[in-house]
C-alpha positions in Angstrom: -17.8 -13.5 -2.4 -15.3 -10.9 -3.1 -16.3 -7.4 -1.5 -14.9 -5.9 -4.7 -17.6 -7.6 -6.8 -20.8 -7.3 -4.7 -20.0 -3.7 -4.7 -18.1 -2.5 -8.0 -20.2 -5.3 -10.6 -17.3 -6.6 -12.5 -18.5 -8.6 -15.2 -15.7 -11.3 -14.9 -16.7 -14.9 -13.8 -14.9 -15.5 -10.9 -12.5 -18.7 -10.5 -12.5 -20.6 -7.6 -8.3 -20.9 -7.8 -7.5 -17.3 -8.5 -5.1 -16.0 -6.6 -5.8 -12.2 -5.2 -2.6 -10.6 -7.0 -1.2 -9.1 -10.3 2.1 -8.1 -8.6 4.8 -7.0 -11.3 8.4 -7.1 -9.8 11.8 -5.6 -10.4 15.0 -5.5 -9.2 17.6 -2.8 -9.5 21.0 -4.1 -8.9 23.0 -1.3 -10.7 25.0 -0.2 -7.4 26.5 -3.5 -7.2 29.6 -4.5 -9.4 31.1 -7.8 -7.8 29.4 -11.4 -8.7 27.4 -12.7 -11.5 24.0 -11.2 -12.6 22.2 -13.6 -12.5 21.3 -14.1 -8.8 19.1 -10.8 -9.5 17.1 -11.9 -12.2 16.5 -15.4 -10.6 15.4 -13.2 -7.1 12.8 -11.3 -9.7 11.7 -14.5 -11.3 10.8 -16.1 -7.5 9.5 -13.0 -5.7 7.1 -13.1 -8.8 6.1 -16.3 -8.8 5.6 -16.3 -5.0 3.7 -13.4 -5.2 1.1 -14.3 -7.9 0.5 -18.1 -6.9 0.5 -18.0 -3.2 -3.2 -17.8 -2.2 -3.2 -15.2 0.3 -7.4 -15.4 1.5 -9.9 -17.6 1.2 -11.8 -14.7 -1.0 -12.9 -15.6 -4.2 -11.2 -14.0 -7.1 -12.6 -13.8 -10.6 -9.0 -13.0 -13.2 -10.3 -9.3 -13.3 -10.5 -8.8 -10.1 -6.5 -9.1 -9.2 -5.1 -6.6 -7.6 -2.4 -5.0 -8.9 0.6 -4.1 -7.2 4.0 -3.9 -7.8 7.7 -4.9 -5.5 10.5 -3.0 -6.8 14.1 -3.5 -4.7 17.1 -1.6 -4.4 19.9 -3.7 -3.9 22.9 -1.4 -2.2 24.8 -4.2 -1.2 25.5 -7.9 -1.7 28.0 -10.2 -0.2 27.9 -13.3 -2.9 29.9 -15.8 0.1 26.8 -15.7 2.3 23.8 -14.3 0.1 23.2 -11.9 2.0 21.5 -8.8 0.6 20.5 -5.4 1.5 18.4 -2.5 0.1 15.4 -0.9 0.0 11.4 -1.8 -1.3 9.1 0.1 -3.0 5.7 -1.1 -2.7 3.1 0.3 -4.9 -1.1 -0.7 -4.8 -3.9 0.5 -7.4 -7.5 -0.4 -7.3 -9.8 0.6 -10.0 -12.3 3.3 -9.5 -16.1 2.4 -10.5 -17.9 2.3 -13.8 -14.4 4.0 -15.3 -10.9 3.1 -16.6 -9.4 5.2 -14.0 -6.9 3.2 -11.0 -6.2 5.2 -8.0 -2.9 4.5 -5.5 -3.8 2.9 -2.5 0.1 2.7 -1.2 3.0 4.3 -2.2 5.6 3.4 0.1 9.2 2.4 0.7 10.4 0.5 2.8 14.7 1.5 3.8 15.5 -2.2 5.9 15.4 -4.7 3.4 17.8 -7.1 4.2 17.9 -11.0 3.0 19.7 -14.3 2.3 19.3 -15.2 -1.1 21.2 -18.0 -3.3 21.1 -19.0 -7.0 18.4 -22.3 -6.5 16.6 -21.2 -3.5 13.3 -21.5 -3.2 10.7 -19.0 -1.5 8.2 -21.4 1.0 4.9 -20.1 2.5 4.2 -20.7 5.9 1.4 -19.0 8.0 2.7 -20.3 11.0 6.5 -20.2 10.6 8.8 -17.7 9.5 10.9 -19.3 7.0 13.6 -16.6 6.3 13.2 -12.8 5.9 12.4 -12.2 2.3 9.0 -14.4 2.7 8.5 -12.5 6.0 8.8 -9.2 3.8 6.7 -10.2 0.8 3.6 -11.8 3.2 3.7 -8.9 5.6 3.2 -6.4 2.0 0.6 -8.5 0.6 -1.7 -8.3 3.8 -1.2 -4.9 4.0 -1.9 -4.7 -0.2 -4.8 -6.7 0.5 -6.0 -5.4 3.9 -6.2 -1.5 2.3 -7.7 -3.1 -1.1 -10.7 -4.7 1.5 -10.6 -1.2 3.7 -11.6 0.9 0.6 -14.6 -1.2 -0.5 -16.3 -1.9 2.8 -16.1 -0.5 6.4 -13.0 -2.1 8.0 -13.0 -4.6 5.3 -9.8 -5.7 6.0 -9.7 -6.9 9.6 -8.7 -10.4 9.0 -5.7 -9.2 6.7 -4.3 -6.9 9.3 -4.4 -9.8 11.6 -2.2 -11.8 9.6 0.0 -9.0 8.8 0.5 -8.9 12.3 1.1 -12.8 13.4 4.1 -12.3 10.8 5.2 -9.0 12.4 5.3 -11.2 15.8 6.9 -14.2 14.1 9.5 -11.7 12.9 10.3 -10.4 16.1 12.0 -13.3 17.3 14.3 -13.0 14.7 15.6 -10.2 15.5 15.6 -9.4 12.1 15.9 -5.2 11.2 12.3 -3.5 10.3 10.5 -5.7 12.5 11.0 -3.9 16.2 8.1 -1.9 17.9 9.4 1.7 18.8 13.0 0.9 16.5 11.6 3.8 14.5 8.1 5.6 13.2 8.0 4.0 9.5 9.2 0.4 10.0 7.1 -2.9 8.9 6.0 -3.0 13.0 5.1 1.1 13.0 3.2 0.8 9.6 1.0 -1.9 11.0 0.5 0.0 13.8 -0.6 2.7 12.1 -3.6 1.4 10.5 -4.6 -0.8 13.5 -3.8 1.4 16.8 -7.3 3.1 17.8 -5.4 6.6 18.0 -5.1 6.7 14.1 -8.6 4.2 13.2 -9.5 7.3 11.6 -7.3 6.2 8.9 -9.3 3.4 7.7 -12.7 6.1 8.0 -11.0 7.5 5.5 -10.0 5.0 3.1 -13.2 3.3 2.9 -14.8 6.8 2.5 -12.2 8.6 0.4 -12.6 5.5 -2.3 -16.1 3.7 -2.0 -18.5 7.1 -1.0 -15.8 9.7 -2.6 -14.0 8.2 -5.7 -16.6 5.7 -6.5 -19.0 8.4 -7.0 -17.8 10.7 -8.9 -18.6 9.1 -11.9 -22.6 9.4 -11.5 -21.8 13.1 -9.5 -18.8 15.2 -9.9 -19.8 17.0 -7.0 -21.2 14.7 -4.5 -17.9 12.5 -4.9 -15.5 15.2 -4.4 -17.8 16.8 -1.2 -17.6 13.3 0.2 -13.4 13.5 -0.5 -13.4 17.2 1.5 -15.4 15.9 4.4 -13.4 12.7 4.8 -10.0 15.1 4.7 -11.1 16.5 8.2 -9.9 13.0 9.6 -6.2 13.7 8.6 -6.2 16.4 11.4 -7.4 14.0 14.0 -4.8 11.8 13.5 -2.4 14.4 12.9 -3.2 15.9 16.8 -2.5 12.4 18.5 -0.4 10.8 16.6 1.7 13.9 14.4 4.5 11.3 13.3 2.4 8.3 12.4 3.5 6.7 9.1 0.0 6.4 7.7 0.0 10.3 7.3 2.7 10.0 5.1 1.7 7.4 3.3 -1.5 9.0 2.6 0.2 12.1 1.3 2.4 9.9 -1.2 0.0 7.9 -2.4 -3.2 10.6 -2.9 -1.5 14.2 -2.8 -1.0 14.6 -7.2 -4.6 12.9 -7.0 -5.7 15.7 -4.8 -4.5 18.2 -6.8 -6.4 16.9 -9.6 -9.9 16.3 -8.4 -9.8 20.1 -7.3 -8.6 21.4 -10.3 -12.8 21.9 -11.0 -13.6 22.9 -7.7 -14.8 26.4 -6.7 -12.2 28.2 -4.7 -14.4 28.1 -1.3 -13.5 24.2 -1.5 -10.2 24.8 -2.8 -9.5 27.2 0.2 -10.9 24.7 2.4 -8.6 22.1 1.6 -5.8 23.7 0.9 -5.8 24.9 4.9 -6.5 21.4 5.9 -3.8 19.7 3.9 -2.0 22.4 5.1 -2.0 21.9 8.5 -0.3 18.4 8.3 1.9 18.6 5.3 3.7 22.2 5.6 6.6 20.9 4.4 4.3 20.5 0.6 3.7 24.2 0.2 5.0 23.9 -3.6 2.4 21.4 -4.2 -0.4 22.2 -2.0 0.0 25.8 -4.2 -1.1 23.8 -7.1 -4.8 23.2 -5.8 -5.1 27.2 -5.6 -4.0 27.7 -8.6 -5.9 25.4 -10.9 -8.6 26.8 -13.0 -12.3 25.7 -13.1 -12.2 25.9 -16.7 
């Protein structure tokens, strides 16, 4: 049974066939001016439909339950002779908060080496033990990860056996030779993000995910206070990883996806807590002084 029902009570009946995402796609194509249009709106239609009716677990999903997420490309360049296409990814993750109406970022993210074949007619296979071409490789590598943080933030490493498979298509990849797949080619490519939320140096990471959302977020509904305490102790984690590991990707995706939230759950605090965080957040995001201000200045009112 879905972790996310045993512990948030959705009401919806689950369906034995449901697959696990509501992913909503687009793709930007503006920068290029040769070729027909059409190519792009046919690579939407797929990465859609691959998305949403691939069955990524063998978790049961009721239709409520989805998690929604969202693929939007960049397309920079695009050679129509060999359809071969380059650009970036955004990849975006909510999940709901309990007993409200409220959905909080779980990733915020882009990813700069996107590159692909892609044809007018093509048709997007899925293959656990194969890499078929790239752009599968791409889209089942982000919907572990979507799925391993989902897991992470409702129960206690969760999401172990989504980070597995995230990382049999990182090793697949790598045979390829394929860009954004390389340990050590840089610190926020497909192979460093994995790393970051599996490498015992930064497992404080996942600490905080599962208590940031489930003891923190989850909670603040029944008690304002108890939820954000819970969200200021958890914070003291972002300074471990910081001293091992200053130039892991996880800290930045942390920051992109939760800083605006941050800002708002202390705009109630008292300004001991304020304080307190602000020299935290601080410590690891200098460069953020301008927004960081903003949890200092916000009233209690």
């Amino acid at each position: 049974m879905l972790v996310a029902a045993m512990l948030c009570t959705f009401s919806a009946i689950a369906d034995d066939e449901a697959t696990e995402l509501n992913c909503e796609v687009e793709v930007n194509s503006q920068k290029i001016t040769n070729g027909s249009r059409d190519v792009f709106e046919e690579l939407k239609e797929k990465v859609t439909e691959y998305m949403n009716t691939t069955k990524w677990t063998n978790a049961v999903f009721g239709t409520n339950e989805k998690i929604y997420c969202k693929l939007m490309f960049t397309i920079s360049s695009w050679d129509d002779a060999t359809g071969l296409m380059k650009g970036d990814l955004q990849i975006q993750s909510q999940r709901p908060v309990f007993n409200s109406s409220y959905t909080t970022a779980l990733i915020n993210f882009k990813d700069t080496k996107v590159d692909f074949h892609f044809e007018t007619g093509q048709q997007l296979v899925f293959s656990e033990m194969e890499m078929e071409d790239n752009l599968t490789a791409i889209l089942n590598f982000w919907a572990y990860m979507i799925i391993a943080l989902d897991f992470d933030s409702f129960e206690l490493n969760g999401g172990n056996p989504y980070y597995e498979r995230a990382a049999q298509v990182v090793r697949l990849a790598q045979s390829t030779g394929e860009s954004g797949w390389k340990a050590f080619e840089d610190n926020t490519n497909r192979s460093a993000v994995l790393s970051a939320f599996t490498d015992s140096q930064t497992a404080p990471i996942r600490q905080m995910l599962y208590d940031y959302h489930r003891m923190g977020l989850d909670q603040m509904v029944v008690t304002v206070d108890k939820g954000r305490s819970t969200i200021t102790h958890t914070l003291e984690n972002l300074a471990k990883i910081y001293d091992v590991a200053p130039l892991s990707v996880c800290l930045t995706m942390f920051k992109d996806a939760k800083l605006d939230e941050l800002i708002n759950i202390y705009s109630k605090a008292n300004m001991t807590e304020k304080e307190a965080v602000y020299e935290m957040l601080y410590q690891v995001y200098p460069s953020e002084t301008t927004r960081l201000d903003k949890i200092k200045q916000t009233t209690t009112n």
